[in-house]
Structures are given as C-alpha cells and as structure tokens.
N, C-alpha and C positions, 0 to 999 in steps of 0.2 A: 233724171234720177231724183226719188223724191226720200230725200234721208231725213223727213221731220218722224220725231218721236209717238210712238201710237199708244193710246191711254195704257195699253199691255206692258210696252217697254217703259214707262212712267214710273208704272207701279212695282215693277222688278227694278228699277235704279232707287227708286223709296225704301222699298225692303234692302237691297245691298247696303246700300248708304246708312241706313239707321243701322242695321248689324256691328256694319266696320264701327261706326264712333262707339256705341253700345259694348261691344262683344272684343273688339278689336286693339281699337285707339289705347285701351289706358294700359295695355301690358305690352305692346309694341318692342320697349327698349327690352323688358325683363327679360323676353324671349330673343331677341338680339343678341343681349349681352352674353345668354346662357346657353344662345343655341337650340333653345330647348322646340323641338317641333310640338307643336300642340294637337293633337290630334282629336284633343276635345272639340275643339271649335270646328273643326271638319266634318265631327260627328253633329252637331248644330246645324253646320249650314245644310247639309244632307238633310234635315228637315225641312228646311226650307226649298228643299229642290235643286240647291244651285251645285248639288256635284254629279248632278243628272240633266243639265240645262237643255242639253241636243236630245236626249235619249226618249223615244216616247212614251207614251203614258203606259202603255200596255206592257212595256216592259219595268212601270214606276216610275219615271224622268216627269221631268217638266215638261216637255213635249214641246221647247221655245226654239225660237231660232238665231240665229247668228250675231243679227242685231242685238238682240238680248243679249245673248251668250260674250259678246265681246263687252257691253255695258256690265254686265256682271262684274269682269276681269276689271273694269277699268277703278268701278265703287270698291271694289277691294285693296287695289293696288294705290289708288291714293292716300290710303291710309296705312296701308305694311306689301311692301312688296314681295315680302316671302310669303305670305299667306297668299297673294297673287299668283305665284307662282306656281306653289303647290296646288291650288284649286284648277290653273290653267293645264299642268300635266295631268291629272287627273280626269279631267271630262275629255279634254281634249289627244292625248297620245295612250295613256289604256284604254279605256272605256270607249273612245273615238276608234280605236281601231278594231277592239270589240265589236261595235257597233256596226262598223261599216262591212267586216271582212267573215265575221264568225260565222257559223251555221245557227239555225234556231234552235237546238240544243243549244250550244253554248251561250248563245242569247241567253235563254232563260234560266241558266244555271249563274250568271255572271251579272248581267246588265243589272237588276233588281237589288241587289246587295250592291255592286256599287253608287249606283243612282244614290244611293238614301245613306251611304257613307258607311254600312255596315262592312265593307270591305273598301281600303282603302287602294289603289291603283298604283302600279311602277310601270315603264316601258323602258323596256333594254336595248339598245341599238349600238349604244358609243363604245369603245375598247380602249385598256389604257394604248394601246399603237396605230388606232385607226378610229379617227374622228372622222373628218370627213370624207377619209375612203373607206369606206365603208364596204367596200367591194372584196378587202382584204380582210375579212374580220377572223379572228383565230377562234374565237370560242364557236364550236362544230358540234351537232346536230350529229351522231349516226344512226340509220336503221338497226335495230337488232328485234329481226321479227316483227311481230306488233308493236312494238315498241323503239322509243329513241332513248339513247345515252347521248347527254350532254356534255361537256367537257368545258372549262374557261371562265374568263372574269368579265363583268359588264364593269364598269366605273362611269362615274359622271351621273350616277342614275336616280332622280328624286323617288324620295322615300325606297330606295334600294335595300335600306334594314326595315323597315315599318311597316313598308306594303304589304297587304294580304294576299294579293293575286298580281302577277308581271305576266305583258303581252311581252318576248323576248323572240328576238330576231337572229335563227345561228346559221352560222355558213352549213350550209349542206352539199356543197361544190366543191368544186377547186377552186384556189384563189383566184382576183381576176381574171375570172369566166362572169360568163351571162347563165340570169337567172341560179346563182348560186349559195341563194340562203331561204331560209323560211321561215314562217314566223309559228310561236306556240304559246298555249297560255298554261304557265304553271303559278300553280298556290303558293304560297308560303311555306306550309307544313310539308311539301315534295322533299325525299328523301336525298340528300344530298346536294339542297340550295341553302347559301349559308350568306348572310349579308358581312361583307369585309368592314374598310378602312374609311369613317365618316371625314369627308373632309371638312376642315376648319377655313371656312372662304371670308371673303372681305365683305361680302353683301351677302344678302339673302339668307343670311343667315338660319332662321329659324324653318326654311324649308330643308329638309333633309336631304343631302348628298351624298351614296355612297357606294360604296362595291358591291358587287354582286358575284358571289362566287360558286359554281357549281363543278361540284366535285362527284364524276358518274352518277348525273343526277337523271334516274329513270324516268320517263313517262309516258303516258299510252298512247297512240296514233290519235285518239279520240281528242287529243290535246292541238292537233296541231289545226291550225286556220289556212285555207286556202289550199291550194294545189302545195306539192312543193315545188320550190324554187321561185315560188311567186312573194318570198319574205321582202327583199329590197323594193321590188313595185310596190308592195301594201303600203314599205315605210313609208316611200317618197310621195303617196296620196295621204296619207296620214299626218306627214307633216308639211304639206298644203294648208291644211287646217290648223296645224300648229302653231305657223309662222303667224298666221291670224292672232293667235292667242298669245303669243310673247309682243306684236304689234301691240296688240288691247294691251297689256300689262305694262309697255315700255311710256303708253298714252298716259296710262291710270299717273305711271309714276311720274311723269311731268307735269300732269294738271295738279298733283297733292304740290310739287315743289311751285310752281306759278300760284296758284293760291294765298301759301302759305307768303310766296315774297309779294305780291302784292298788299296784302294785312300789315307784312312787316313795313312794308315803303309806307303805307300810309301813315302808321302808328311812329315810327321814328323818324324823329324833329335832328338835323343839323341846320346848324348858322338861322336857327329862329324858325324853322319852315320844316313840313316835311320833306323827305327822299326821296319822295314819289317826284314832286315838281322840281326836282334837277332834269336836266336832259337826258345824263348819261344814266340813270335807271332808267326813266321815264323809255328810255330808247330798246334798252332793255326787254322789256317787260312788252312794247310793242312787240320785239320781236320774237318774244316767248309764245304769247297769243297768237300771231299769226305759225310761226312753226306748227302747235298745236291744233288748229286748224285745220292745217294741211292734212297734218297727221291723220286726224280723222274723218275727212273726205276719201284719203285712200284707204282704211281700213271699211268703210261701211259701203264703199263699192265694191272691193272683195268679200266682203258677208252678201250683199246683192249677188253677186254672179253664183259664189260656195252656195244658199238659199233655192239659186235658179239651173242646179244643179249645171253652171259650165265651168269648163278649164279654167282655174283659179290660180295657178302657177305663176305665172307671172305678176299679176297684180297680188295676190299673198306676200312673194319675194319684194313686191315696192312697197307695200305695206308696213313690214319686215323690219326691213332697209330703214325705212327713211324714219319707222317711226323711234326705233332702236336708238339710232342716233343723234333724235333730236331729245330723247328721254336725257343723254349724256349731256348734251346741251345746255338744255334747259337746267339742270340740276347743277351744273357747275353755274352756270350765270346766279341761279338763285343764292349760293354758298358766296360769289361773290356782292350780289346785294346786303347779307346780312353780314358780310363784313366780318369780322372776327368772332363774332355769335354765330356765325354759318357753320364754324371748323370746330362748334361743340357739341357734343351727344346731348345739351340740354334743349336743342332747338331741331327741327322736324328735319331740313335738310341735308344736313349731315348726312344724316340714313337715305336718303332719295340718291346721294351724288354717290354713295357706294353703291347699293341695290340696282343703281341704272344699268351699270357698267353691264351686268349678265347678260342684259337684251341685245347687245350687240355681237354677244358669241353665242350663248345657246338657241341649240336649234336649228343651228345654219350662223355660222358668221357671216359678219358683214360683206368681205371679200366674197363668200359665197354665196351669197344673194346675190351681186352684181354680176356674178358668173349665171346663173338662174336667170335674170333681167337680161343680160346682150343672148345667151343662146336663145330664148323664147323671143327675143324682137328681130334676131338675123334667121328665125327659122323660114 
C-alpha cells in the first residue's frame, strides 16, 4: 500500500488549511461560546468544492476521492472541530447517501445544490429511544396512495433546524422485523417538518444539533430512495463511509491538539530549560505522534479499499475505533501538557479535549464498533 500524498491531494490539504487559519481560526471560540452555526462559511467552502468532495463533476462535486475527502475533514477539524463536523455529515451521510442510493432524477434535482452549498444537508436515522437499535425506530412511513404520511421525531440530528433537504430513514414495518424501514428525501419547506429542541452540548458546539419533527408530514412516492424496506441496508452502507469521516475528524482533532502541545513544550522554560526536554512530556508527546500515526495508516487503508470499491466494514469500524479514541487521548494529554493554561478557553486545547469526546459516540459508539470488528473477523 502506497499512502504517499499525490500533488492533487497536496493541493486540496493547501486550499483546506489556508481556509481553516483564514476563514476559520480567528472566530472559532465566538461561535463556541455562542453556539452560533455559521452557515456562511459552508456557503464558502461550497465554493471551493469541499461540500461536494465525493460527488462528481457532472453532477458539480469535486469529483475527489477518499483520500482527499478524509484530508479535507482532517485540515478543518484541526482548527474547529464543529465545522469538521458539520462538513463531514454533509458530504458524507446526506449527500453520501444521495449519491450512492438515489435514482437520476433525484441526483439531478439534489446533488448540484448540495455540492456548492446552496442546499445545506441533514440525515435522520437516530430517535430520542433508539440509537443504536435502530431496528425499533417509531417515527413510521405509511402508504396512502401515491403518497407517504410521516409520523415522529428524529433527534441527535446535525443541522436538523438549518438543513435545506434531510435523507430520513422511517420504519415502514413492524418493529423488529427485517427489512422494515425506508429511506426518503424531504426538503425543508415539506408540509408538516418542523425542526424541535437544539441541544446545548459540551463540544461541538457550533455544528448544529437538533430535532426533527414531523407532524403528518406528506410526501410523494417520487421522494422515496431505493425499494422499500431497503431504508436500514442503505443506512448501514452509508455509514461505512461515515465512520470514515468521524475517523478523519477525530484525526483532524488530535493533530490540531499534538501541534499546538508541542509549540507549547517547546516555548515554555521550567527550572531554566524547556518542557519539552523533561521525560515525562517528552514521553508524552512520543506517544501522541505514534497514536496519530497509527491513526492514519488505518483510515487511508479504508479510503483505499471504500476508492476500490470493497467491503469496508470492518476496517471503517477500526478506523472508527481506534482513531475516536485516540483523538480523547491525545487531547487530554495535551491539556495535561499545558498545565493549568490547558483548563482555559484562552488556549487551543481546551476546545480539542471537549470536541473529542463526540467521535467516540456519534455515528456508531465505541462499544459498537467493537461489536462491528469481532462479528466481521468471526464471520
């Protein structure tokens, strides 16, 4: 496997990178503190191609791949991980599943407004009583005629008030049964979807969290993707590629926090010397670098296999996994480097050791990744 960088992906971590410090870096805390999602800057990077990374050209995307597309997540997320966030559900869980599942009509009625930001993406799947049984979900899908009446709340859902257009996944079955949900894409403006309760979370602030509520919310056959009862199959390929993209962000967030404590080791002097050349950083800090490492050997060999179109399941899940947890890691070690400047909102880490934490639950918790990894190696 040859995962050296190609003057393509060079030039797309140049453009990322100079965005984030540019565009990004100097309002970071305002929008932390305020919550505030920006949805200008989305519309920005959408110029730039990067909310269309996978999508191809013909439909307006960048037309890039994996590698890229996870380098993108990562040049963003080392600098705000809620803008990471937000750009990662977007390309990757609406527009990703647009992409992969939709008919060409809805290709061409969708893809092209999202790619370029003019429609901003949500993907509904989670319930407030079924995270990850998803098998039980209550908000129901029924036929009436050409048409479906929706029923239920989505929560947990990025940009769930904001979104222009939600790929939304409803039971169409009975409860745990097979094949008993399906998935559909409704706009914003659809009669009777109404965004609820934004949650106030400890990280991630400025990507937007919230409900999703539909109240006999009509819509036409012509809306739905895939066969029905094929909603749960689409999700669990969809978010294949997802786990990818909270990997790449949980990366992004560790290399902003490793960065930023090696500058600080270097720059601050105890007992006459810097902090760097004690052991116990120095020890630190090696094993920050090698975690990160690791980190991304397994994510850019799951962009290789997702790229080579094979079963990515498993390695997505150890990508996932390992890179999740080592983003929590490494951002607590780094808060422990900077010592009592760590635990202040005037220094970078602070924000990295909250922000981590999400990669280890959304998307798939940790626990459920390792469930993911043993049935895929005992199969």
């Amino acid at each position: 496997m040859d995962f050296k960088h190609t003057e393509l992906t060079e030039q797309v971590v140049h453009t990322a990178r100079n965005f984030a410090q540019q565009y990004i870096k100097p309002h970071v805390m305002e929008w932390d503190e305020s919550q505030e999602f920006p949805v200008h800057i989305f519309k920005e990077l959408g110029k730039l191609g990067m909310m269309g990374v996978l999508v191809p050209e013909e439909y307006g995307g960048a037309g890039l791949g994996y590698i890229e597309y996870s380098n993108v997540i990562q040049e963003i997320a080392k600098v705000c991980g809620s803008i990471g966030l937000s750009l990662a559900a977007h390309n990757s869980l609406c527009t990703g599943h647009i992409l992969s599942f939709a008919n060409e009509e809805q290709k061409r009625n969708y893809l092209p407004k999202l790619a370029t930001a003019e429609y901003i993406g949500a993907w509904g799947l989670t319930e407030p009583n079924t995270g990850s049984d998803a098998g039980n979900m209550q908000c129901v899908a029924q036929k009436d005629g050409d048409e479906w009446l929706i029923n239920g709340t989505k929560n947990w859902i990025t940009h769930g008030k904001s979104g222009d257009v939600a790929v939304v996944i409803c039971r169409t079955g009975e409860p745990h049964t097979r094949d008993n949900s399906t998935a559909f894409i409704v706009p914003r403006e659809t009669k009777g979807l109404a965004g609820g309760k934004k949650e106030n979370k400890l990280g991630m602030r400025a990507s937007e969290t919230a409900e999703m509520i539909f109240t006999d919310c009509r819509i036409p056959d012509s809306a739905r993707m895939g066969n029905i009862g094929d909603g749960f199959k689409q999700a669990m390929y969809v978010l294949d590629g997802g786990r990818i993209s909270i990997a790449s962000l949980g990366l992004g967030i560790a290399k902003g926090a490793y960065e930023a404590s090696v500058q600080y080791a270097k720059e601050r002097h105890q007992f006459g010397k810097p902090i760097s050349e004690f052991q116990a950083i120095s020890f630190k800090l090696a094993d920050m670098a090698t975690e990160i490492m690791a980190a991304e050997l397994l994510i850019n060999h799951a962009c290789e296999l997702k790229m080579d179109k094979e079963n990515v399941t498993k390695e997505a899940a150890m990508a996932k996994y390992y890179s999740s947890e080592i983003a929590v890691k490494v951002a607590t070690d780094a808060v422990q480097i900077f010592g009592g400047y760590g635990y202040t909102k005037d220094f970078p880490v602070e924000k990295f050791y909250r922000d981590s934490k999400l990669c280890t639950i959304g998307e798939g918790t940790s626990e459920i990744q390792k469930i993911v990894i043993a049935r895929e190696t005992l199969k």
